[in-house]
C-alpha positions in Angstrom: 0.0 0.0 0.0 1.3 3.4 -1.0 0.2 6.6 0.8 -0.4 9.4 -1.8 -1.1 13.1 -1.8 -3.0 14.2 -4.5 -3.2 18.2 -5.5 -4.8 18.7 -8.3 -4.3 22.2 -10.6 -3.8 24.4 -13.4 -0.4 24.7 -12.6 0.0 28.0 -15.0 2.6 27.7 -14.5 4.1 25.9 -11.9 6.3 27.9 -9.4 8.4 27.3 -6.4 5.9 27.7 -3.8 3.6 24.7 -5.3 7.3 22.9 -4.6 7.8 24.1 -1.4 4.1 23.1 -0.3 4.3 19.8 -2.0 7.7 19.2 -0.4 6.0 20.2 3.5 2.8 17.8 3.0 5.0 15.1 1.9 7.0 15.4 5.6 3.5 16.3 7.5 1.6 13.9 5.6 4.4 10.9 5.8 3.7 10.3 1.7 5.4 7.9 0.1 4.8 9.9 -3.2 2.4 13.1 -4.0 1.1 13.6 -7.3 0.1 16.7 -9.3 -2.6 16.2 -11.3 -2.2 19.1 -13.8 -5.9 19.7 -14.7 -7.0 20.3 -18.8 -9.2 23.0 -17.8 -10.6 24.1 -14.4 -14.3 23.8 -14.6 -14.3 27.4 -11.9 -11.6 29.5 -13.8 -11.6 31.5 -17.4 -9.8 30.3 -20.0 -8.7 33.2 -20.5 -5.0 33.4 -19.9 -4.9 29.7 -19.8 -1.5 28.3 -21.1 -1.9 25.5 -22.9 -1.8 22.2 -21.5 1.7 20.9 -22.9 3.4 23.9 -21.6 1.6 23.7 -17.8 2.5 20.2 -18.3 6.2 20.9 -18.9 6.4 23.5 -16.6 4.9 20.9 -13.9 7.9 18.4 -14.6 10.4 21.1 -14.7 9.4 22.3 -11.1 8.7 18.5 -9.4 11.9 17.0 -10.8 14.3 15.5 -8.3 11.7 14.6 -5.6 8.5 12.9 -4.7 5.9 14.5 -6.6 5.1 12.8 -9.7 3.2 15.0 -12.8 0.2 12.9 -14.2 -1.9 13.8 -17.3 -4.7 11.5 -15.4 -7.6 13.8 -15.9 -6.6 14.1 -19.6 -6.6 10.4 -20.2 -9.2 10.0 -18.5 -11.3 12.7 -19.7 -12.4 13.7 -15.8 -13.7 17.1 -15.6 -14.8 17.6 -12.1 -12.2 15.9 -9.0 -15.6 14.1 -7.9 -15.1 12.0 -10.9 -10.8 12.3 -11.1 -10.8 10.6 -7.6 -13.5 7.9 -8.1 -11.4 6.9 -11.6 -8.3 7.2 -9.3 -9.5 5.2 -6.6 -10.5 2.2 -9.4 -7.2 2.3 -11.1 -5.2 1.8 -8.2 -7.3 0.4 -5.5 -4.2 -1.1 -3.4 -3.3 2.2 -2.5 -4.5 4.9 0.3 -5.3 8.4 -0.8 -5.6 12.1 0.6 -6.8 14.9 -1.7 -4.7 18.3 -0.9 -6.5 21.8 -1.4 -4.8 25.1 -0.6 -6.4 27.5 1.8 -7.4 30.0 -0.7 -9.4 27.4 -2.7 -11.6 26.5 0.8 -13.5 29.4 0.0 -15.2 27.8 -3.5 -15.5 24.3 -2.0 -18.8 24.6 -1.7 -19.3 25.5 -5.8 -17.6 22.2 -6.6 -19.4 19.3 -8.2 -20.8 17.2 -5.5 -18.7 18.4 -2.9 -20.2 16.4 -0.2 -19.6 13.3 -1.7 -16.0 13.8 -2.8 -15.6 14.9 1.0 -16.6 11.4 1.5 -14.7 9.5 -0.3 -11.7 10.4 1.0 -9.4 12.2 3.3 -8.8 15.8 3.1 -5.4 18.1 4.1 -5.8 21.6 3.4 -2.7 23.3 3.1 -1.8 26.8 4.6 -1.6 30.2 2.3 -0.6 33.3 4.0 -3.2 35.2 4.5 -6.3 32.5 3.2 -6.0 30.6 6.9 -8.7 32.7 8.6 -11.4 33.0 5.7 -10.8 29.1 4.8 -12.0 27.9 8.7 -14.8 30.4 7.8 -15.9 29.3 4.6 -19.8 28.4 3.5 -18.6 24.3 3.2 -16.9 24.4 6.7 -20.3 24.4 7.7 -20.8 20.9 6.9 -17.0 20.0 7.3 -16.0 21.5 10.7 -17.6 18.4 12.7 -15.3 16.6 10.6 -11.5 18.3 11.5 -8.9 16.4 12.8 -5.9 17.2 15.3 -2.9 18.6 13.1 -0.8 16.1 15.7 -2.7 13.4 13.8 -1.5 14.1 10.6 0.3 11.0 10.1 -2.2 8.5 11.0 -4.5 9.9 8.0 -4.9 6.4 6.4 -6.5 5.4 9.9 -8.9 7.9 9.4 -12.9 7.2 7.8 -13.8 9.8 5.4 -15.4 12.6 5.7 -12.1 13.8 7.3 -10.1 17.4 7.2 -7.3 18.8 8.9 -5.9 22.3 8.5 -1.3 22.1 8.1 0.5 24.6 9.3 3.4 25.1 6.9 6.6 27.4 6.1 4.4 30.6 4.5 5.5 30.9 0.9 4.2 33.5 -0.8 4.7 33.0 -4.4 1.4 33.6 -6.7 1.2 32.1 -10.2 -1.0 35.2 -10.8 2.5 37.4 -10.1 4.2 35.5 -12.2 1.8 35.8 -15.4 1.6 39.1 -14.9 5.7 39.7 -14.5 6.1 37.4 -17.6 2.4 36.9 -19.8 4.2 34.9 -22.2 5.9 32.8 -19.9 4.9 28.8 -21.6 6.4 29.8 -24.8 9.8 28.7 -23.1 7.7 25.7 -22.7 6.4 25.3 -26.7 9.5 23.3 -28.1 9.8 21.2 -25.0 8.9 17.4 -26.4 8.7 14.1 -24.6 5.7 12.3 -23.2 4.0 13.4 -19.6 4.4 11.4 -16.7 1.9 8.1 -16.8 1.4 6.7 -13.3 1.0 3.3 -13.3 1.6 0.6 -10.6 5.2 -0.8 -10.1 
């Protein structure tokens, strides 16, 4: 059995702070591996200023390289649209394996919005990861409503696989401060270093 984080994104692009994060569950969490699942087109955001998916893709491997996190094109293959569905296909593919879905603080606030929310709470576990200044406003947010009978001790972290979903716990992590939005707007045309990078994504498969 392999314990995996999964953080799924647009990754546009991929930065250091996504590293850094990824790096901090993997300790808090005691993951074996984490995966990003770099989405084909979030179902909540414009497509405007999207990069395309090759170049987010690249960008992804470029930034996880040398560690843990492994960069899937899952929800491309798949053809998932909503995490509901990502997980469920996840969880049949590899059904050896223990899962915990990771969701930055700032994205607490739309949980709510997200296709069957309730039910992807349910299926399994659920680490939300510290953004400076998102902490606050995620414990406050419409879905913690529903959630906040469901939070477990941050001392627990570890023992996550022991835990029955519906199950959330709030990491306190290093503060990094890096915004993909800063970076698109320091450098718009940013995945074109990206466009002649060849070579197949990352397929997970089991060992």
């Amino acid at each position: 059995m392999r314990r995996i984080g999964l953080l799924g994104g647009s990754f546009n692009p991929a930065h250091r702070g996504h590293r850094r994060m990824s790096l901090a569950a993997i300790d808090a969490l005691g993951l074996d591996e984490l995966w990003w699942l770099v989405s084909p087109g979030n179902p909540l955001k414009p497509r405007k200023g999207m990069a395309p998916f090759p170049a987010r893709m690249a960008s992804a491997r470029a930034m996880a390289r040398r560690s843990r996190i492994r960069v899937s094109d899952f929800e491309a293959r798949a053809g998932t649209r909503y995490t509901v569905d990502t997980i469920r296909a996840i969880k049949a593919r590899y059904p050896a394996d223990r899962f915990v879905w990771l969701m930055g603080a700032d994205t607490v606030a739309q949980f709510h919005q997200w296709r069957k929310w309730r039910q992807l709470a349910a299926s399994v576990p659920i680490a939300v990861l510290s953004r400076p200044g998102y902490d606050g406003p995620a414990r406050a947010a419409r879905a913690m409503g529903w959630l906040r009978r469901f939070v477990r001790p941050v001392a627990r972290a570890r023992h996550w696989t022991d835990w029955s979903a519906p199950a959330i716990i709030f990491l306190r992590l290093p503060p990094d401060p890096t915004s993909a939005t800063r970076l698109r707007a320091l450098d718009p045309d940013w995945h074109r270093r990206f466009s002649e990078r060849r070579g197949a994504p990352v397929t997970l498969h089991k060992e």
